[in-house]
N, CA, C and O atoms as a GROMACS GRO file, in nm:
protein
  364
    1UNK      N    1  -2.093   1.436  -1.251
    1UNK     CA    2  -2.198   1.532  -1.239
    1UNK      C    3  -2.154   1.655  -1.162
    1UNK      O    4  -2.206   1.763  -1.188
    2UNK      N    5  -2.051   1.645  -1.059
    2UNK     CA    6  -2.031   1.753  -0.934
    2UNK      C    7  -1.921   1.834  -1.051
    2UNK      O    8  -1.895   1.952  -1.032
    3UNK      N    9  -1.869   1.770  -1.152
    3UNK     CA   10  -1.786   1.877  -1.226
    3UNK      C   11  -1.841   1.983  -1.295
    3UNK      O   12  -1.820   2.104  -1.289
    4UNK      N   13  -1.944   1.888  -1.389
    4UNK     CA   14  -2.013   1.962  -1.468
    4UNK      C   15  -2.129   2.074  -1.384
    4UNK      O   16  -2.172   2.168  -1.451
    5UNK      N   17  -2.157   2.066  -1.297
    5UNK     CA   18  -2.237   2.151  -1.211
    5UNK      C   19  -2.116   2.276  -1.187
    5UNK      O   20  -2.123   2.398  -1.205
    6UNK      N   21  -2.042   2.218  -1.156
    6UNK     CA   22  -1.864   2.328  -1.101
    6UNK      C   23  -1.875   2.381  -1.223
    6UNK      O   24  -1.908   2.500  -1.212
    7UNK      N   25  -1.865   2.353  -1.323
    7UNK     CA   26  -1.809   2.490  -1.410
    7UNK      C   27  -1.952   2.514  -1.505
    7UNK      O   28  -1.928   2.531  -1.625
    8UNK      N   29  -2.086   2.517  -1.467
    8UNK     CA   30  -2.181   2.566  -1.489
    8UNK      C   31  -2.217   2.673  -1.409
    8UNK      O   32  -2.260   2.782  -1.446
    9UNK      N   33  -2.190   2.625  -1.270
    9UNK     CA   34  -2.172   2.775  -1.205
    9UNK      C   35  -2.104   2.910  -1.236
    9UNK      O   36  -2.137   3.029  -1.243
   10UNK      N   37  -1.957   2.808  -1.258
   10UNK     CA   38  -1.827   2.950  -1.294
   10UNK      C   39  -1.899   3.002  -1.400
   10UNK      O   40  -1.888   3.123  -1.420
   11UNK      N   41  -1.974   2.936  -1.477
   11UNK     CA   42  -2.007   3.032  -1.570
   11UNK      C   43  -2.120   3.161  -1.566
   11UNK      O   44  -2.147   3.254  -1.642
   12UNK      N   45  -2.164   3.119  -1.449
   12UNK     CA   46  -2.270   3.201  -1.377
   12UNK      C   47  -2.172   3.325  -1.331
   12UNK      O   48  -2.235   3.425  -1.296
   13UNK      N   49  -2.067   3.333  -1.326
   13UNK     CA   50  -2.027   3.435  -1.211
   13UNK      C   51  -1.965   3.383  -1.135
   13UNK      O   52  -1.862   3.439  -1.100
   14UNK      N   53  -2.010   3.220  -1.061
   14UNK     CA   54  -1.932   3.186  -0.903
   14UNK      C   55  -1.848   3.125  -0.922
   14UNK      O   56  -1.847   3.033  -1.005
   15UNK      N   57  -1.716   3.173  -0.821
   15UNK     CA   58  -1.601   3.123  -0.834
   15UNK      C   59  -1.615   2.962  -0.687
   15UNK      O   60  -1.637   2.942  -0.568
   16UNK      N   61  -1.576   2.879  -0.839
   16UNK     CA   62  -1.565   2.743  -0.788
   16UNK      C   63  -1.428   2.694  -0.797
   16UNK      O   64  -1.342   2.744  -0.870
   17UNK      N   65  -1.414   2.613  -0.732
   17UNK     CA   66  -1.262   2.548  -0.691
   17UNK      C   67  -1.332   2.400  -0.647
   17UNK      O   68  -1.398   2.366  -0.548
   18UNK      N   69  -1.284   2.322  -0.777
   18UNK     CA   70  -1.353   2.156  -0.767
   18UNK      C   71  -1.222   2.055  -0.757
   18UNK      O   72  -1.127   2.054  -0.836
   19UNK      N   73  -1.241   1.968  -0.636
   19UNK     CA   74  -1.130   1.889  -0.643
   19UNK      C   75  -1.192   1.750  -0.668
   19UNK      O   76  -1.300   1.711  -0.624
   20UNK      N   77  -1.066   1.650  -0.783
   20UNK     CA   78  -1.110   1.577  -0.845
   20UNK      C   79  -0.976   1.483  -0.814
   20UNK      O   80  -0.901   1.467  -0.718
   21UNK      N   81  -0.986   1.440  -0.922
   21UNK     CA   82  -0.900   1.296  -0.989
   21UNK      C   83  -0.904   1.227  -1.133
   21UNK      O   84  -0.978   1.270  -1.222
   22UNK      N   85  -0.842   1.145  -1.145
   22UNK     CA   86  -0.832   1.062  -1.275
   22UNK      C   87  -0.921   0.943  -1.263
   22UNK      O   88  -0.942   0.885  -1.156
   23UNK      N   89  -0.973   0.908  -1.378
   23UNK     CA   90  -1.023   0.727  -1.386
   23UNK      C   91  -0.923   0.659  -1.285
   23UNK      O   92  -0.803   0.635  -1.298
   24UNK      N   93  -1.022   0.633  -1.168
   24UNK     CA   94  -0.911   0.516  -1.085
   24UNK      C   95  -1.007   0.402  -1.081
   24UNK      O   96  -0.944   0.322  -1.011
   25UNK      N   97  -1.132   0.338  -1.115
   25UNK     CA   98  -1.178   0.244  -1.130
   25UNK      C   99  -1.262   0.210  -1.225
   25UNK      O  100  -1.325   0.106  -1.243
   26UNK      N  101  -1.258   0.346  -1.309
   26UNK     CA  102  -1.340   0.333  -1.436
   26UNK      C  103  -1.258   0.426  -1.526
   26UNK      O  104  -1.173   0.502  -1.480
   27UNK      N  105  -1.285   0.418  -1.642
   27UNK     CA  106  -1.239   0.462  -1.776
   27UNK      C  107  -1.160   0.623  -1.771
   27UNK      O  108  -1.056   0.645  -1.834
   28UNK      N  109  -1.233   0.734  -1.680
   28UNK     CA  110  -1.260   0.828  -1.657
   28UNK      C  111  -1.299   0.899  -1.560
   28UNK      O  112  -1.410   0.883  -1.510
   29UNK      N  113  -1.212   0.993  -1.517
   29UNK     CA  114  -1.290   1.029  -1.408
   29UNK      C  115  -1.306   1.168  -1.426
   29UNK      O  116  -1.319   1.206  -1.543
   30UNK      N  117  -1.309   1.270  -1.314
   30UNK     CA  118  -1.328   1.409  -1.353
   30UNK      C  119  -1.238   1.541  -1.394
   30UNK      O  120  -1.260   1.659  -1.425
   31UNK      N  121  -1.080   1.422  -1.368
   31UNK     CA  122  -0.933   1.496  -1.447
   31UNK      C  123  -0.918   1.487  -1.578
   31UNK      O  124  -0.860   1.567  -1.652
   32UNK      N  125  -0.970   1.388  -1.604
   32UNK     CA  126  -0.963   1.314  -1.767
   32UNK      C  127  -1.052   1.418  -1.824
   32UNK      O  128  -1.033   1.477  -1.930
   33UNK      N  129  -1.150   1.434  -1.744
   33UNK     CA  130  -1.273   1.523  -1.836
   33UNK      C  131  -1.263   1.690  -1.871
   33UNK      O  132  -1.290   1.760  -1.968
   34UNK      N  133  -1.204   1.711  -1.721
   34UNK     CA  134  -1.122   1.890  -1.746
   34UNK      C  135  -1.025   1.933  -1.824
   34UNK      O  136  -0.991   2.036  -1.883
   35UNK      N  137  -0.984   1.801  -1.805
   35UNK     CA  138  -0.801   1.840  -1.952
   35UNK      C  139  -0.901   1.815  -2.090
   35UNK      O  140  -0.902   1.903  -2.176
   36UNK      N  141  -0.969   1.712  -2.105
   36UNK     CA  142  -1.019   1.729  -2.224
   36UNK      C  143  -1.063   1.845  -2.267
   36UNK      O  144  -1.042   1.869  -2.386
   37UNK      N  145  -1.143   1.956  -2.178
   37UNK     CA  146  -1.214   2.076  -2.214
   37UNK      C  147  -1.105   2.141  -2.222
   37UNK      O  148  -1.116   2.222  -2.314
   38UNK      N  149  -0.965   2.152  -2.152
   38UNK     CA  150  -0.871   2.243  -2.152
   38UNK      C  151  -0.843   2.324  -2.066
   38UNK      O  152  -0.806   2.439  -2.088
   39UNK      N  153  -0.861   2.257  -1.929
   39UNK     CA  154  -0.812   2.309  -1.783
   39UNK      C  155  -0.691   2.258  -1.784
   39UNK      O  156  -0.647   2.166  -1.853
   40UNK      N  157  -0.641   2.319  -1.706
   40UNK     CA  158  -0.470   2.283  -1.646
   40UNK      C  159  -0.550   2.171  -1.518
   40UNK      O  160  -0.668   2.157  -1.487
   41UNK      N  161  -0.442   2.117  -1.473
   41UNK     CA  162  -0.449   2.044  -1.376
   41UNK      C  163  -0.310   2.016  -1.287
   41UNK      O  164  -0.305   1.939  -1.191
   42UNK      N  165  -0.167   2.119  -1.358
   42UNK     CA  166  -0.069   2.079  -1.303
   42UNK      C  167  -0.025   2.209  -1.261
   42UNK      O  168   0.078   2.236  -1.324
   43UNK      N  169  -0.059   2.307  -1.179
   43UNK     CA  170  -0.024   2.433  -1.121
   43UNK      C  171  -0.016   2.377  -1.007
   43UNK      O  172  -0.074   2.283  -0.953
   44UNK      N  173   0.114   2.495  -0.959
   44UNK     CA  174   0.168   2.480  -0.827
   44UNK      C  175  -0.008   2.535  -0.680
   44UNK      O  176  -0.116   2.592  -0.700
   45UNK      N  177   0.030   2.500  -0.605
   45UNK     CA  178  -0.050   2.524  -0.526
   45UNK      C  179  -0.043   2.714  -0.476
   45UNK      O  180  -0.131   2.793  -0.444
   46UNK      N  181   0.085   2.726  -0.488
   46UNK     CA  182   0.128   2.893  -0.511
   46UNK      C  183   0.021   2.985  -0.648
   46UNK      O  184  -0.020   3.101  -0.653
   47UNK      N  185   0.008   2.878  -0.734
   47UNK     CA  186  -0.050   2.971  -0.881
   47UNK      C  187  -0.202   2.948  -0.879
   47UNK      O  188  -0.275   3.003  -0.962
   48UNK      N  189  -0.270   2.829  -0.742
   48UNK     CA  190  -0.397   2.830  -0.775
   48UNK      C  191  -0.512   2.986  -0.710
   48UNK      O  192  -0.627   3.028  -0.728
   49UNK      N  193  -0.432   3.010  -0.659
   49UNK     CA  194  -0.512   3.161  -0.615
   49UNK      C  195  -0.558   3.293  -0.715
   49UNK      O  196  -0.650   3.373  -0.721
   50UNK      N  197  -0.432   3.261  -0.790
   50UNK     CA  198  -0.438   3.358  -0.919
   50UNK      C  199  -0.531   3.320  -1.048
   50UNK      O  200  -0.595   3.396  -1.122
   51UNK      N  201  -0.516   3.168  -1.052
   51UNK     CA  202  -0.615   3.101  -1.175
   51UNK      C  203  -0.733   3.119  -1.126
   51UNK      O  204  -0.827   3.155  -1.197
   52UNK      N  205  -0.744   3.099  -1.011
   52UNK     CA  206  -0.897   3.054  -0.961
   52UNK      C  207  -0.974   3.224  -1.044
   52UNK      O  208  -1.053   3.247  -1.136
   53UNK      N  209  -0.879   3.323  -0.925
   53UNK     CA  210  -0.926   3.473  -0.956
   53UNK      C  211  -0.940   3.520  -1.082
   53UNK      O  212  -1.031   3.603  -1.090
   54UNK      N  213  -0.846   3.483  -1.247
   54UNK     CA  214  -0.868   3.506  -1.311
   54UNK      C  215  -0.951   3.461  -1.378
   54UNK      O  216  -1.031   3.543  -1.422
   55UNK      N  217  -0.972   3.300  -1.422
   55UNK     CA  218  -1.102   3.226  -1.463
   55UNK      C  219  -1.188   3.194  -1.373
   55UNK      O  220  -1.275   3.127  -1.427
   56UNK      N  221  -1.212   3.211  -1.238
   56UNK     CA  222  -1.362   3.208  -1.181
   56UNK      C  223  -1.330   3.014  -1.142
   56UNK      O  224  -1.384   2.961  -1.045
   57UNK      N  225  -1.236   2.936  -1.237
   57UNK     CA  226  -1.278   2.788  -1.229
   57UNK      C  227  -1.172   2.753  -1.186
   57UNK      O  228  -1.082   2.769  -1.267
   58UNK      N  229  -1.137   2.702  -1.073
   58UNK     CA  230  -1.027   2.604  -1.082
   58UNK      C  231  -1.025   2.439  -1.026
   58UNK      O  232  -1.092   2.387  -0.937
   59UNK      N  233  -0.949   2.397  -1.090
   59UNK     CA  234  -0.967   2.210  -1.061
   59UNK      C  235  -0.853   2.140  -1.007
   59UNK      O  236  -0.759   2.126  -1.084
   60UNK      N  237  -0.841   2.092  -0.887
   60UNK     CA  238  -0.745   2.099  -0.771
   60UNK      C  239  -0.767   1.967  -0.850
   60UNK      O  240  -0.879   1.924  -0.877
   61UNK      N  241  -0.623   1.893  -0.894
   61UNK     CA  242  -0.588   1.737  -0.939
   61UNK      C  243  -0.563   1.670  -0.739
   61UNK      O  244  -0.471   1.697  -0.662
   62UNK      N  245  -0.677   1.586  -0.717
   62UNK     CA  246  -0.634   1.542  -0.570
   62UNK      C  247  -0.493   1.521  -0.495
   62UNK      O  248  -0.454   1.562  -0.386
   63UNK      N  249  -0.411   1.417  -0.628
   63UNK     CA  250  -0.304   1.380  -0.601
   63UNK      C  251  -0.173   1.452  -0.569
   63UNK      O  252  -0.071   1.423  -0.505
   64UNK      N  253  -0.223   1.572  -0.649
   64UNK     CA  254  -0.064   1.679  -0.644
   64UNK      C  255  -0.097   1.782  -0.528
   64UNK      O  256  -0.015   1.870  -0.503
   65UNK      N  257  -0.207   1.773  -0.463
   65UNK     CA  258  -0.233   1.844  -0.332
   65UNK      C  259  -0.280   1.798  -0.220
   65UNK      O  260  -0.288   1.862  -0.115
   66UNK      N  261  -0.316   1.668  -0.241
   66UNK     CA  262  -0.343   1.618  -0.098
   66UNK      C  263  -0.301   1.441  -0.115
   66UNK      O  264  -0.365   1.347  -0.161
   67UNK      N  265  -0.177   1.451  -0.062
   67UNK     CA  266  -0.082   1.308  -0.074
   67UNK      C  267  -0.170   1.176  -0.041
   67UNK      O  268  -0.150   1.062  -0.083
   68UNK      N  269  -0.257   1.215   0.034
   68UNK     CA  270  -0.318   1.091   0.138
   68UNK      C  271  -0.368   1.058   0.026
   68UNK      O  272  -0.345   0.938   0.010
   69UNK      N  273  -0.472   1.133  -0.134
   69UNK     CA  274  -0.532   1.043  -0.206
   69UNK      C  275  -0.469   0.941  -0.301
   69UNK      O  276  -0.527   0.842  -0.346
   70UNK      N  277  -0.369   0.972  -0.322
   70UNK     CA  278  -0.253   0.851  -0.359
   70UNK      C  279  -0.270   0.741  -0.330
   70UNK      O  280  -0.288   0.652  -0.413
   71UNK      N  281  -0.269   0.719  -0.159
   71UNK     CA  282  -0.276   0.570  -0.111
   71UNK      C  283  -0.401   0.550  -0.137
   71UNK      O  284  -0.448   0.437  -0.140
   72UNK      N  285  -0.459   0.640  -0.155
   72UNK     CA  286  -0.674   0.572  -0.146
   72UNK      C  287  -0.635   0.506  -0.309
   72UNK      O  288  -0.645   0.386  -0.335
   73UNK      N  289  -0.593   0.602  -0.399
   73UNK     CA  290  -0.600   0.558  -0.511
   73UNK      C  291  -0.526   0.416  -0.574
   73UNK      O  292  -0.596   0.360  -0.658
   74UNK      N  293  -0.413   0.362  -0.550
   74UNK     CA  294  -0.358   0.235  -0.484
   74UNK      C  295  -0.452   0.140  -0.440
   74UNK      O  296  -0.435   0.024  -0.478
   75UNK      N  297  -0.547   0.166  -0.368
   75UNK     CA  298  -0.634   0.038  -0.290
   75UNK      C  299  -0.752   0.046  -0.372
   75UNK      O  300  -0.804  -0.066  -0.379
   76UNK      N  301  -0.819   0.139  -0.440
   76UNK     CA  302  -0.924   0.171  -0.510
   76UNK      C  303  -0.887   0.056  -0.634
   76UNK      O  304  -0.961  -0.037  -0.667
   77UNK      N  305  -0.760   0.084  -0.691
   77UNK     CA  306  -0.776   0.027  -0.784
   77UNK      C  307  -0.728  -0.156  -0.777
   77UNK      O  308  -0.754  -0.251  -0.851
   78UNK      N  309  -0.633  -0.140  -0.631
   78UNK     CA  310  -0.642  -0.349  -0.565
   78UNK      C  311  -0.831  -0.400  -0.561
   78UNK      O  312  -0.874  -0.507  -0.607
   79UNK      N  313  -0.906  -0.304  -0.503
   79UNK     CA  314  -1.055  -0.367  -0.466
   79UNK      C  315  -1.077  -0.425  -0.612
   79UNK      O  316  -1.075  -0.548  -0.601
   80UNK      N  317  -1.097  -0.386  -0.746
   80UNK     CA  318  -1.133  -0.453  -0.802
   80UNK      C  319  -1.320  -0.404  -0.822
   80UNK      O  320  -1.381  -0.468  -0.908
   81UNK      N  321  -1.372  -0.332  -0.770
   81UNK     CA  322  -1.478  -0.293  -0.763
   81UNK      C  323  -1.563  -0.147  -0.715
   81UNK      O  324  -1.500  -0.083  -0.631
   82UNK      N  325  -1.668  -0.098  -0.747
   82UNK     CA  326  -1.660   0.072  -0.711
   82UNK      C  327  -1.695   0.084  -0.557
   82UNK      O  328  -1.780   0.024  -0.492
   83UNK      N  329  -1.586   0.202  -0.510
   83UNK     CA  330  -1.594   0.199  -0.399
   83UNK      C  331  -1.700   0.336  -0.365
   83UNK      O  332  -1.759   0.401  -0.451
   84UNK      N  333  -1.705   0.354  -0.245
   84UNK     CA  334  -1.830   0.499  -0.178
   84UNK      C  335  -1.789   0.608  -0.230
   84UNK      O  336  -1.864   0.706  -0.234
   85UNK      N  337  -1.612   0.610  -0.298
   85UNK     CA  338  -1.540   0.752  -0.383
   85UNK      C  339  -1.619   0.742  -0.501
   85UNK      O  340  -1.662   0.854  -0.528
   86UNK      N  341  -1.667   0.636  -0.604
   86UNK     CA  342  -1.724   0.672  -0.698
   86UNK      C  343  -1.883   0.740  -0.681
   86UNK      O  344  -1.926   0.822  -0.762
   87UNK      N  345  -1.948   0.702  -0.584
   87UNK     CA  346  -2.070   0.726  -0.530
   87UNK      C  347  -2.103   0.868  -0.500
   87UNK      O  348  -2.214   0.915  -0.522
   88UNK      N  349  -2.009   0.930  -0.452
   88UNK     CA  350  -1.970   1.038  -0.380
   88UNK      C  351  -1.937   1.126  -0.504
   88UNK      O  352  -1.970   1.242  -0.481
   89UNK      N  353  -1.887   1.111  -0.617
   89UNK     CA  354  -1.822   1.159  -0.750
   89UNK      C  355  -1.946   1.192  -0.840
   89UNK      O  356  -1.959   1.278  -0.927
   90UNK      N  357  -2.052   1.076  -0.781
   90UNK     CA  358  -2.224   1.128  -0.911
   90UNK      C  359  -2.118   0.981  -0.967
   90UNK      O  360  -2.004   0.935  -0.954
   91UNK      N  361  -2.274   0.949  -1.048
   91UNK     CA  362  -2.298   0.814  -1.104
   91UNK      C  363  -2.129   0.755  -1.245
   91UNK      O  364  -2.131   0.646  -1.302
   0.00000   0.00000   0.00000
């Protein structure tokens, strides 16, 4: 839901910058869903200033910018069950 709100805005005008991830305990998550529409998700952290500015939208992939969600993502998927990250993500 917090994606689809993110680039309903950009389309308003406001420049959003949504950070996400891949299906780590279900089918799909909100990386799976941006590449499907046809966002990048693999720009350097150098090129997200310029995307953001030119399309208004950009979608920070968690993993390639903030290392720590790696290990969350590792244990997310040992639990075996949805954790407070899916909760936090909309239904």
């Amino acid at each position: 839901m917090s994606t689809a709100a993110a680039i309903v805005c950009a389309s308003m005008g406001i420049r959003v910058a949504k950070h996400g991830n891949y299906g780590i305990t279900g089918t799909h998550g909100s990386a799976d869903f941006v590449r499907f529409l046809g966002f990048r998700t693999d720009f350097s952290a150098a090129e997200a200033e310029s995307i953001l500015e030119a399309s208004g939208f950009l979608y920070i992939l968690a993993p390639l910018h903030n290392r720590s969600f790696g290990r969350f993502s590792r244990v997310r998927k040992e639990l075996g069950f949805r954790s407070v990250f899916n909760y936090l993500g909309g239904p």
